[in-house]
Each structure stands twice: as C-alpha cells, then as structure tokens.
N, C-alpha and C positions, 0 to 999 in steps of 0.2 A: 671623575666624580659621577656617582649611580645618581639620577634623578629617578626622584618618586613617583611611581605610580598615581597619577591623580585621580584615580577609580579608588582608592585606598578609602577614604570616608564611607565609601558602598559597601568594601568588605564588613569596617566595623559596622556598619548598621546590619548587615548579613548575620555577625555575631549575634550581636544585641536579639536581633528577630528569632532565631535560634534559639537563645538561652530563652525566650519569653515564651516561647512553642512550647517549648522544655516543659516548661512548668507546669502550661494549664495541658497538657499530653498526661504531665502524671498525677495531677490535679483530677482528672479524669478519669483516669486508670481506677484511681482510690477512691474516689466515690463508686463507681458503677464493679468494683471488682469481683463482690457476691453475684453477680447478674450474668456474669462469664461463664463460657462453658468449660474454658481452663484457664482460670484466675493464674497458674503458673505460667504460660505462655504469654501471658498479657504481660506478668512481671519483668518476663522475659528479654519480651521486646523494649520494656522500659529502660531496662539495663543497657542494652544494645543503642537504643537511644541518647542514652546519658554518658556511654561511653565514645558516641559517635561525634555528640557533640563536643566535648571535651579534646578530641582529636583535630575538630573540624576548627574551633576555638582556635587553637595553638598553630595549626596551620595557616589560617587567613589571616591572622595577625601578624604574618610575616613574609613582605611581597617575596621573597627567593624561595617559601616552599608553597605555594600558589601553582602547584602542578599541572596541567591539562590533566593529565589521569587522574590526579585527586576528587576535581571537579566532577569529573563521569564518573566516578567511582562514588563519589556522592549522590548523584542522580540514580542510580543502579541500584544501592542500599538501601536509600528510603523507599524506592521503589517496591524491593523487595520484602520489606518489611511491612509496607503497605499492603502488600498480599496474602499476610499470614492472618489480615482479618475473619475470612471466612472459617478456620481454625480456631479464633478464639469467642467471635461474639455468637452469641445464641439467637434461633430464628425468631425469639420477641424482640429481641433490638433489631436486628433488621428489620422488623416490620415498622419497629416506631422508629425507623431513622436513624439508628444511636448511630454518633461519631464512629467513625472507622478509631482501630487499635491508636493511627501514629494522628489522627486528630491533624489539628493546623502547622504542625511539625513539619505534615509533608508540601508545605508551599514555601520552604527556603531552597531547595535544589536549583529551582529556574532563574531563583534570585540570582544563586552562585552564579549560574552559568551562564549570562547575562553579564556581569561582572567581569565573566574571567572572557569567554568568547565573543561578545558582543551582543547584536539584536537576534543575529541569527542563532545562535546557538541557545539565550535565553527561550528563544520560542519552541526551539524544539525539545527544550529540557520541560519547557512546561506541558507541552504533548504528551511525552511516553510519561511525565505525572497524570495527565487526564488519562490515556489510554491505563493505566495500573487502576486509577478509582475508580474505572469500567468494571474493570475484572474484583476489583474487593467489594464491589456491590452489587455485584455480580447480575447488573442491569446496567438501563444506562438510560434515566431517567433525566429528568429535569435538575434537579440536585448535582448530577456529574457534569451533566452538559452547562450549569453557572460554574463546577468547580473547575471545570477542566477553558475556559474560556476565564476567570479569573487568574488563572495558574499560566497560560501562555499572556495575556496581558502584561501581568507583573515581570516576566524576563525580557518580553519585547523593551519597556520600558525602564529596566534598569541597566538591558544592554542599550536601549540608544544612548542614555544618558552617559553607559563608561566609553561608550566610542564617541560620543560630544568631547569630553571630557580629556581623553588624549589628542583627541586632534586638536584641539584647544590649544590643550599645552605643548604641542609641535609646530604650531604658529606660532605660538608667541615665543620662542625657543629660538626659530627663524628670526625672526623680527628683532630679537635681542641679540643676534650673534652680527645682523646686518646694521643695526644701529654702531653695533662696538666698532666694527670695520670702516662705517662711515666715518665715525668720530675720527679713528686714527688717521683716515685717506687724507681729513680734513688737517689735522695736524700735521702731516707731513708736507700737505702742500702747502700752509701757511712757513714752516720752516723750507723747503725747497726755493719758494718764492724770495727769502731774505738773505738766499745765498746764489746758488744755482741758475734762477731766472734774470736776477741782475746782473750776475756776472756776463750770459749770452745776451742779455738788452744791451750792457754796454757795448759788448764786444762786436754787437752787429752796427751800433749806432757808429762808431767808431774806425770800422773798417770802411763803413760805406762814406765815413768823409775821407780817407786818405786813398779811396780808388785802388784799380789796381788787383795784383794780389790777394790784397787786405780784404778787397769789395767782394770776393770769390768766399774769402774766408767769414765775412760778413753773412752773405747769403747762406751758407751751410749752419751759421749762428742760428739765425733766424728761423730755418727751418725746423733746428731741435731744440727751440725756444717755445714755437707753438705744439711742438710734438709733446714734448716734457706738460707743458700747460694741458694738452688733452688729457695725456693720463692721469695726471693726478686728481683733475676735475670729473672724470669717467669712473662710475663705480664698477667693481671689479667684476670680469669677466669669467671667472671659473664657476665650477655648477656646483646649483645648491644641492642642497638634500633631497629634491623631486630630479634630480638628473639634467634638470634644464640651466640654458645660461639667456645671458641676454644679448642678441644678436644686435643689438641697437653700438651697445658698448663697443663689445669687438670690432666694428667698421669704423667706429668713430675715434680710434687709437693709431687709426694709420693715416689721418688728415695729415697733411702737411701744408706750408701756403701755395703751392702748386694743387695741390687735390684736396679739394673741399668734398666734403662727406653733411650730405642731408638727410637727416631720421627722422621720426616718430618723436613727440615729447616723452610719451613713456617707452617703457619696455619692451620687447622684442621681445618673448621668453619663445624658443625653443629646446627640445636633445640638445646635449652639450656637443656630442659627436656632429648634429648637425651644424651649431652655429661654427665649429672648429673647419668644418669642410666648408662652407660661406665665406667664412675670413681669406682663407687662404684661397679662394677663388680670384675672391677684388685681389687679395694681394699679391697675385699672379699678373692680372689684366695690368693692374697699376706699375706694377714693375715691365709689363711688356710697353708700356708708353715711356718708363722712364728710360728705356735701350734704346727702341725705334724711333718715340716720338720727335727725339731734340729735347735739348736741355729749357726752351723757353715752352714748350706744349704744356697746357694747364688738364685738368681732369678733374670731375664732378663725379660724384658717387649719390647715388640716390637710393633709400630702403624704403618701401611701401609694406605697411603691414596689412594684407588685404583680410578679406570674412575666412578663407580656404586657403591664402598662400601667399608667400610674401614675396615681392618681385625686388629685384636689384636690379638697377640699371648704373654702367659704368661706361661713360661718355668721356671723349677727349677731344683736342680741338688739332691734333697731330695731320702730316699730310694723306692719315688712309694706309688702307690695307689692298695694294693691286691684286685684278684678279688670279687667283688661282696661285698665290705666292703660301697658305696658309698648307696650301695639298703638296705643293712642292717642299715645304720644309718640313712636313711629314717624313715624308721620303728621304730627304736627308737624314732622319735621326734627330730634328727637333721637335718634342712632344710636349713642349709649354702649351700650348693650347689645347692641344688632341687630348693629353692625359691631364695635367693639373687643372684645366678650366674644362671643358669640356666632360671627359670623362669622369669628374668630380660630380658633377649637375647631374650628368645621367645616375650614377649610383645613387643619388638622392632621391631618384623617381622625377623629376623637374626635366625641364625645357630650356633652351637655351638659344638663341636667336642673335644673328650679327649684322650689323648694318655697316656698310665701308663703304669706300671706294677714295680715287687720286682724289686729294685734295678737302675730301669733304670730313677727315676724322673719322672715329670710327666709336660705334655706341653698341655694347652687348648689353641683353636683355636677359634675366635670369629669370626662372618664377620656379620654385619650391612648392609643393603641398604642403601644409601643415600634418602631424600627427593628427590623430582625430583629438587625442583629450586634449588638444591648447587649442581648438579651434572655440571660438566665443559663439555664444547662439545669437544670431539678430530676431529682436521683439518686431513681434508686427501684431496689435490690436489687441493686447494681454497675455499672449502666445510666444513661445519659443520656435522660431525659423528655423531649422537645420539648411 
C-alpha cells in the first residue's frame, strides 16, 4: 500500500499560489503594456507563464510525477524569465520601480523546492530567485535585498514544515506498526498461557512430587515454562526502521530459573548488528557455566545502560576458572572464549575484563561504546552535556 506524501496539502497551496501569481502577472502585463519597450515580449513571456503553470499544475497535483528535475527545472525557468525583464521594461519604469515582467510569480519556485527538498533546498531555490532580481534590476537595492530575504524565508519555512511533516508521519507509522505487534504478542500470550504454560505448570508440579526421573523431567518443565513466559512477555527483538533493536529484550529472552537476567525498565536501543553480537556474547558465557559450571551453578546477568556505553556483567557462583586453563585451551583448538566472547567485544570497539579464580566463580565484565547518535545528552543548568 503507497502511503501519501503528507507535504501533499503544501503542494496544493503551491498550485493555488501559482495560479493567484498568474493572474495579477498578467493583470499587470495589461494594464502597464503600452508603457513596454516590446509590449510583444512581455506577451510573450505571459504565454510562457501560463503555459508553465498549467504544466506545473498537472505535475504537483500528482505525488509520482513530483520529479527532482522538475522542481530545478522550475527554479531555472522562472529564473530565466525573470531576466528577460531588462529586454522588455523601459528605463521610466525602472526608475519608478515598476514590477519586474514575471511580478510575484517569481516567489513559488522556493516554495516548490522547499516542498519537494526540504529546508535546505527551499533556501537555496530562494537565493539563485534573489540573486536573478539582482540581475533584472540590474542593481541591488534595498527592494531586492527585502525580495531576495522574503523569497529564502518562504522556502526555509515550507521546507521545515514538509520535513516536520514526514517525519511525523514516520513516527507515527512506527508507533502504529509497534502497537499492532504488541496487541498480537499480547494475544498470543494470553492464548499460550491457557494451553502451553499449564500444561508445563502441571507437568513440573507433578513430576516434582513423584521424584525421580519425573523430578529431572520436572525441572527441564520448569525451566521452558519461565522461558516461554519471557518471550512472550518480551517485546520483540528484530530492528526497527532506524536499524536499531533493543538490547534490554535480547538478554532478557535467555533468563532461565538458573540465570536471572537484570535490565533497564526501558529500552536498550542499539545497531541491530550490535545488539545480535551482545546476545550472543551472554549466550556464550552462559552456555560456558551450563558445561563447566555443574548442573546446580546459578548465573545473574546484569545490563547497565551508561551516558557513552553499556556494560554487561555475567556473574556465576561455579568453582572458577584456574590459572591459565583459558590460554591452554586456546591451544587446544577451543576458541569459545578467544573468538565468540572475546573476539566479539573487541570487533565492537569495547573492553572486556575477567575476574576468576578456584572456588570463587567467575564474573566477566563487558562495556561497549555507544554509536554517537543513540548516546542521550546529559542537562546540566539548561545546557546539553556531551
């Protein structure tokens, strides 16, 4: 489904302004015509007017022919027609001022392009309009210098307004597509819950009173009872439309009741690429305690979301890493740590730090830089902190 341009209301008032110029241009032409040094070249230009608009008309009234080169090629024309004044008026109208040939015709270009480019492109279509009423009055008076500062206003502020305007409507696009997806998360865990979560409540409640076996197969219930329960409670981890996901989520989907995972209330937003290489970091460390540590070792997972970078620490209560077993299993050909944890960290630009030893468990320390545009500015005294 093509969604509308919501700068589309600008266009038509673009028209409208256009067709009004139109009028009092040739409103003007026809009273002052005798007074022209070639009353045919004035007509001329009317034509060329009337026919420009009518082209300009039928274009902006329809967002798929809304060209880039239409728009400069708009700017260019009036432009140029703008310069045929010294050709047609006579040096008594220059002296009393008389309106240039194309009159207030020539301040819809900057409009367009404003509309069609933004702030920046409306300002400078209204430039090369001041710089052209330099040259067709072939001074550069006070009268050009209001014109040519009216004519960059008007595009600065109907390009802010079309880039308001879209970004608007790409929020709220976002915003509606993440409501839609909540709704459903929500409906599924409500239905998940009245099949799927009962079934493993019972089946853990049940095993762990017949012991045994059953008590083995209980505790594996148990564990993808609260797992099931994260995800569906967890809003979803793939990236948005800005490329970022939420790092909070992605750790909080591999809790288990062995490894407790603690976040932020809100959001984590990084690069998707980076929260994808974080996940898989914990879910490295964590899988290395479920091998080594023993089956009763607990783990805690911790995200801090700092000002410049977010730290992960992944803590376990296991008997430790002896020394220098990590370099020897290098050496052997195991590169869980060297490459997936480790070597993960470093390509991210981050730091990465271990504390171990017999007995006392063992707790890594991550810390990531943020991108610069997700880093938040801290206020200190009305002012933005970098």
């Amino acid at each position: 489904m093509r969604v509308r341009d919501p700068a589309t209301p600008l266009w038509w008032g673009t028209i409208a302004l256009r067709i009004v110029t139109l009028v009092f241009a040739v409103g003007t032409v026809l009273v002052h015509s005798e007074q022209y040094q070639r009353p045919w070249l004035a007509w001329t230009v009317c034509a060329a007017m009337t026919a420009w608009t009518a082209v300009t008309t039928v274009v902006y009234a329809r967002e798929r022919l809304r060209r880039h080169w239409l728009v400069i090629a708009d700017v260019g024309l009036t432009a140029g027609l703008m310069l045929t004044s010294p050709l047609v008026l006579s040096d008594l109208q220059y002296e009393a001022l008389h309106p240039l040939i194309t009159t207030v015709w020539a301040a819809v270009p900057p409009i367009a392009a404003g509309a069609r480019f933004g702030a920046t492109g409306g300002v400078i279509a209204g430039l090369v309009m001041a710089v052209a009423t330099g040259f067709a009055r072939l001074e550069v008076n006070l009268d050009v210098a209001r014109d040519g500062v009216l004519l960059t206003a008007s595009g600065l502020l109907i390009g802010m307004t079309a880039t308001t305007a879209r970004r608007s409507q790409d929020a709220l696009a976002r915003a509606m597509r993440t409501e839609a997806a909540t709704a459903e998360r929500e409906r599924l865990a409500r239905s998940i819950h009245d099949s799927v979560l009962q079934v493993l409540a019972r089946v853990r409640r049940r095993g762990t009173e017949f012991g045994g076996e059953a008590a083995e197969l209980a505790t594996l219930a148990g564990e993808q009872e609260i797992a099931l329960r994260s995800l569906v409670s967890t809003k979803p981890v793939s990236a948005n439309d800005g490329g970022s996901a939420d790092l909070r989520a992605a750790l909080q989907v591999q809790a288990t009741p062995r490894f407790q995972v603690s976040a932020p209330a809100g959001e984590v937003l990084l690069p998707a690429g980076v929260v994808a290489e974080l996940a898989a970091v914990v879910k490295e460390a964590l899988a290395n305690v479920e091998q080594h540590a023993g089956v009763q070792a607990r783990a805690w997972v911790l995200l801090e979301d700092l000002a410049r970078e977010v730290a992960i620490t992944v803590r376990d209560d296991g008997p430790g890493i002896s020394e220098g077993r990590l370099e020897v299993a290098a050496e052997q050909g195991h590169l869980g740590v060297a490459e997936s944890i480790k070597g993960r960290v470093a390509a991210l630009g981050g730091t990465i730090s271990l504390e171990t030893g017999p007995g006392a468990g063992t707790e890594w320390e991550i810390r990531v830089p943020k991108p610069r545009e997700t880093v938040r500015p801290r206020y200190r005294k009305g002012r933005a902190v970098r």
